[in-house]
ChimeraX commands (.cxc) that place a marker at each C-alpha (Angstrom):
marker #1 position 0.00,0.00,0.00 radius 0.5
marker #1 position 1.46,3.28,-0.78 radius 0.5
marker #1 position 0.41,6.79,0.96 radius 0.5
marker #1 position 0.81,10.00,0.38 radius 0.5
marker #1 position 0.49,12.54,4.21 radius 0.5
marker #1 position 0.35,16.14,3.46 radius 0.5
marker #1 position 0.42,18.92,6.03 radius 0.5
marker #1 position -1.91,21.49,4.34 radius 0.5
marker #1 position 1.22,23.78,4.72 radius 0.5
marker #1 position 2.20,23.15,8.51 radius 0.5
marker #1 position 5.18,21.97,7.39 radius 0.5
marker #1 position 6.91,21.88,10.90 radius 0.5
marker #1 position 4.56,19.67,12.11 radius 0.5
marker #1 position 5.10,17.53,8.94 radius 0.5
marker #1 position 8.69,17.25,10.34 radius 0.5
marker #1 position 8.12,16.60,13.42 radius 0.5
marker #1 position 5.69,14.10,12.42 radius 0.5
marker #1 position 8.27,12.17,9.84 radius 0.5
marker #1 position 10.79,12.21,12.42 radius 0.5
marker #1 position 8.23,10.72,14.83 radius 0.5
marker #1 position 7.71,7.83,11.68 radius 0.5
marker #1 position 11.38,7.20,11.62 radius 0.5
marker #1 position 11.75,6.65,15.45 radius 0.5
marker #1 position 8.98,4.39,15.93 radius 0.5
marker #1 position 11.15,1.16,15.62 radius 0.5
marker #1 position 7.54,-0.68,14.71 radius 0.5
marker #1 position 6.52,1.67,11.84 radius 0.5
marker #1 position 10.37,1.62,10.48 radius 0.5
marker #1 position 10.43,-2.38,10.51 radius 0.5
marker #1 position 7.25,-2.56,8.71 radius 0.5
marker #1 position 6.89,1.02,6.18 radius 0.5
marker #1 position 9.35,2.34,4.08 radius 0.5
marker #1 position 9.23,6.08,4.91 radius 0.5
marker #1 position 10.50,8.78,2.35 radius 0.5
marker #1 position 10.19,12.48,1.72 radius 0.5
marker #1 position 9.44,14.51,-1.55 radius 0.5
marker #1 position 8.43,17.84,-2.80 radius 0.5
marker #1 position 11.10,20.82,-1.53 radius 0.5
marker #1 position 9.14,23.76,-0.52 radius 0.5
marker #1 position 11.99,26.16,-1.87 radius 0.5
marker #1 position 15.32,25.07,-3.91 radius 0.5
marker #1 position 17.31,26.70,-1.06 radius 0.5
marker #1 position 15.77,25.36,1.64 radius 0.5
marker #1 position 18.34,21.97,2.47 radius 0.5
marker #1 position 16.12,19.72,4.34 radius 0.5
marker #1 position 12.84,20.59,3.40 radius 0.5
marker #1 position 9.80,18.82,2.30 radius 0.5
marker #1 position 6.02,18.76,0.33 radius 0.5
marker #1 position 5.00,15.21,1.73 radius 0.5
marker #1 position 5.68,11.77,3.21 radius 0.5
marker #1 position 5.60,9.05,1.64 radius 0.5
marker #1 position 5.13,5.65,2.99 radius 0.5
marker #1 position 5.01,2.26,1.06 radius 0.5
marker #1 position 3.35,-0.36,3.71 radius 0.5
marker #1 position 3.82,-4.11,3.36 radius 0.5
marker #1 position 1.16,-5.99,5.47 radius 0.5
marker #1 position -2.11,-5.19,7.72 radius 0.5
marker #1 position 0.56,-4.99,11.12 radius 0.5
marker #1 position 2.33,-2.06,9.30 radius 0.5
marker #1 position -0.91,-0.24,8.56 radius 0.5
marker #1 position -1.90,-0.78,12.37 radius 0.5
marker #1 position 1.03,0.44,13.10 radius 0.5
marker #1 position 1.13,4.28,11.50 radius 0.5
marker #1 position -2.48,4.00,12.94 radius 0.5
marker #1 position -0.79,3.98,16.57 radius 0.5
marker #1 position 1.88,6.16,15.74 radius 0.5
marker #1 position -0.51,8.65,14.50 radius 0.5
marker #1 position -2.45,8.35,18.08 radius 0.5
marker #1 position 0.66,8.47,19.92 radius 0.5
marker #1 position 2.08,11.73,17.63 radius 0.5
marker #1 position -2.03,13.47,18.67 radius 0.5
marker #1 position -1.69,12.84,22.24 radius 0.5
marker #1 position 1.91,14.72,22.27 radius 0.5
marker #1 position 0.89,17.81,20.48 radius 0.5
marker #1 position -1.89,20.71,21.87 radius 0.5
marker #1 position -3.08,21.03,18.26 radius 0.5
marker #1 position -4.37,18.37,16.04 radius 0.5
marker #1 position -2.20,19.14,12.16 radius 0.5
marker #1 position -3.77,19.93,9.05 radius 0.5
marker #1 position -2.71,16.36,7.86 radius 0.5
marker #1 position -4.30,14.16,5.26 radius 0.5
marker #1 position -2.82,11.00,4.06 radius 0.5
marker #1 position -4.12,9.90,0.90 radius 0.5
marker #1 position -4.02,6.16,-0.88 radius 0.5
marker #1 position -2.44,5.37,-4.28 radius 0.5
marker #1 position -4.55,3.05,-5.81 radius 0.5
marker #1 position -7.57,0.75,-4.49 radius 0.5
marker #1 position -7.07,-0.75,-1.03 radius 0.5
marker #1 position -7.68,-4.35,-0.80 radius 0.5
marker #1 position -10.78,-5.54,1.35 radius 0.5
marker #1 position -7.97,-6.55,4.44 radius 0.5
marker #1 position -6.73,-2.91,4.23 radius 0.5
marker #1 position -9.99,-1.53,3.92 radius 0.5
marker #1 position -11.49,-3.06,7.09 radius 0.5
marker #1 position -8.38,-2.29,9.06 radius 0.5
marker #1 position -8.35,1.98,7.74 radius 0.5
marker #1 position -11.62,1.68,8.93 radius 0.5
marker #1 position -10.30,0.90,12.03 radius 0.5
marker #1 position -7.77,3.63,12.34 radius 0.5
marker #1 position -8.69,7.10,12.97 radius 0.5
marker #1 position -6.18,8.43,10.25 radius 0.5
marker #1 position -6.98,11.85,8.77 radius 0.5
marker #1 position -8.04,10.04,5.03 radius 0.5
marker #1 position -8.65,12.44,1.88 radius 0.5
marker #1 position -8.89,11.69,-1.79 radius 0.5
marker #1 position -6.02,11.62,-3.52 radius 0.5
marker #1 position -6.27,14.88,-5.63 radius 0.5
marker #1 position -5.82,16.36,-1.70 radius 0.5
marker #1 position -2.30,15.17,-1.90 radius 0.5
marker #1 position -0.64,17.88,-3.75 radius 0.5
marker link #1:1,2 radius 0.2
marker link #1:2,3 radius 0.2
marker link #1:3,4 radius 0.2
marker link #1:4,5 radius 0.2
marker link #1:5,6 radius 0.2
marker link #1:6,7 radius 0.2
marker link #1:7,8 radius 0.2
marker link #1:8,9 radius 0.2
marker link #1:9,10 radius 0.2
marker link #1:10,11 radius 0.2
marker link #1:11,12 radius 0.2
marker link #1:12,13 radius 0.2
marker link #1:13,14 radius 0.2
marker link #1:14,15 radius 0.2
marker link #1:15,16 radius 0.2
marker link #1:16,17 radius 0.2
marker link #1:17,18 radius 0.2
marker link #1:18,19 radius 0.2
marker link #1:19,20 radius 0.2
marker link #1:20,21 radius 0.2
marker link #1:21,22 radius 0.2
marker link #1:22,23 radius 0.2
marker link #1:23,24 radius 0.2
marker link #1:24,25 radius 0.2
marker link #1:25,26 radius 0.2
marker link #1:26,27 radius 0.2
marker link #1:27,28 radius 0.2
marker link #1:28,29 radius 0.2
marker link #1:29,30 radius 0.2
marker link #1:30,31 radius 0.2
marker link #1:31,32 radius 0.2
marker link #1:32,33 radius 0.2
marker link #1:33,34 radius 0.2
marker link #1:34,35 radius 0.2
marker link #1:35,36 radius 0.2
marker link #1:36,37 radius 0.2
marker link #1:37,38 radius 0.2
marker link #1:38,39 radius 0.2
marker link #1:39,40 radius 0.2
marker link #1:40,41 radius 0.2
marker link #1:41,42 radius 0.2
marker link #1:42,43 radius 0.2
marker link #1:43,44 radius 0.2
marker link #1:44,45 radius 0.2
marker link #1:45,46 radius 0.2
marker link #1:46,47 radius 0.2
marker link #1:47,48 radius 0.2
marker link #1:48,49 radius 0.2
marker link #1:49,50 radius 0.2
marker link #1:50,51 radius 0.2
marker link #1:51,52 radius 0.2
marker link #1:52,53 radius 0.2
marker link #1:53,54 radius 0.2
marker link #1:54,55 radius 0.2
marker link #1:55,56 radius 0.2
marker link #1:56,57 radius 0.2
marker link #1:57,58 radius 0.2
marker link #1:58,59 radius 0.2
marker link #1:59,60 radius 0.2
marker link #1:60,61 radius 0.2
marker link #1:61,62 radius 0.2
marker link #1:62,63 radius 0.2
marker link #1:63,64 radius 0.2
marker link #1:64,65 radius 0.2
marker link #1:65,66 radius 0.2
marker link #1:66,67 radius 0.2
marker link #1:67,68 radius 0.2
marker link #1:68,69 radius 0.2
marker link #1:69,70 radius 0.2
marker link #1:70,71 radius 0.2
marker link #1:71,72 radius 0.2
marker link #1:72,73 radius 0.2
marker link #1:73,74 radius 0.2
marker link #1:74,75 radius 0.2
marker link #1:75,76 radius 0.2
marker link #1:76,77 radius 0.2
marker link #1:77,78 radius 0.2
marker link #1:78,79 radius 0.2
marker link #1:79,80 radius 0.2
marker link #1:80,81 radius 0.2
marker link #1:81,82 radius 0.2
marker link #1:82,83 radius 0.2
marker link #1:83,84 radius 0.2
marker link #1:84,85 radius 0.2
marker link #1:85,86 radius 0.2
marker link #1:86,87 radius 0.2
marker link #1:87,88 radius 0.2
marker link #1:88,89 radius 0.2
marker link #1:89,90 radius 0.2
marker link #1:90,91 radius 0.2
marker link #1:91,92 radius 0.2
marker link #1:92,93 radius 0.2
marker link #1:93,94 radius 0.2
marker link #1:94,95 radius 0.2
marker link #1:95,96 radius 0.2
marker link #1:96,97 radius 0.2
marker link #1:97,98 radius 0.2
marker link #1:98,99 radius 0.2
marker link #1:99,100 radius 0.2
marker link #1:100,101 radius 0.2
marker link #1:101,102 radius 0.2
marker link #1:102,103 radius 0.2
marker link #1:103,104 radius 0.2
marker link #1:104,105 radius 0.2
marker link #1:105,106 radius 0.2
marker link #1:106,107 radius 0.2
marker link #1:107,108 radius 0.2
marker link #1:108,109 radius 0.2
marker link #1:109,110 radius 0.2
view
């Protein structure tokens, strides 16, 4: 499964949030995690989206607890909204609905 997060522009909390990806030794194990879009040519470091390819149902569960663990450490929920590339399969589809990720279409991604 591959997904697309966008910030809607907060891109410090995108940042944060990627970082928060790459720590979590469950979501690294199970997602490949990778960054694209530079806001500005001169700006080293700096980045449009995340993207994340996902392997297997445990993966998906867990950027769904990452994402509940990143909420509960911030005082403001981010303008997020991680999109899908393709059609989920009916396993994937039962477990999204599941997780309370922020889900858009994907002509929200950017």
């Amino acid at each position: 499964m591959e997904l697309t997060i966008n910030a809607g522009g907060d891109e410090q909390a995108l940042k944060e949030f990627c970082d928060w990806l790459r720590d979590d030794v469950d979501v690294a194990r199970s997602a490949t995690i990778t960054t694209a879009g530079p806001w500005d040519p001169g700006d080293r470091g700096a980045f449009e989206v995340i993207r994340m390819s996902i392997g297997s149902l445990t993966g998906l569960a867990n950027l769904g607890i990452a994402w509940g663990n990143f909420l509960r450490s911030r005082e403001e929920t981010p303008p997020f909204t991680i999109t899908i590339d393709g059609e989920p399969t009916a396993e994937q589809d039962a477990m999204l609905r599941n997780l309370d990720l922020p889900l858009g279409r994907p002509e929200d991604a950017g």
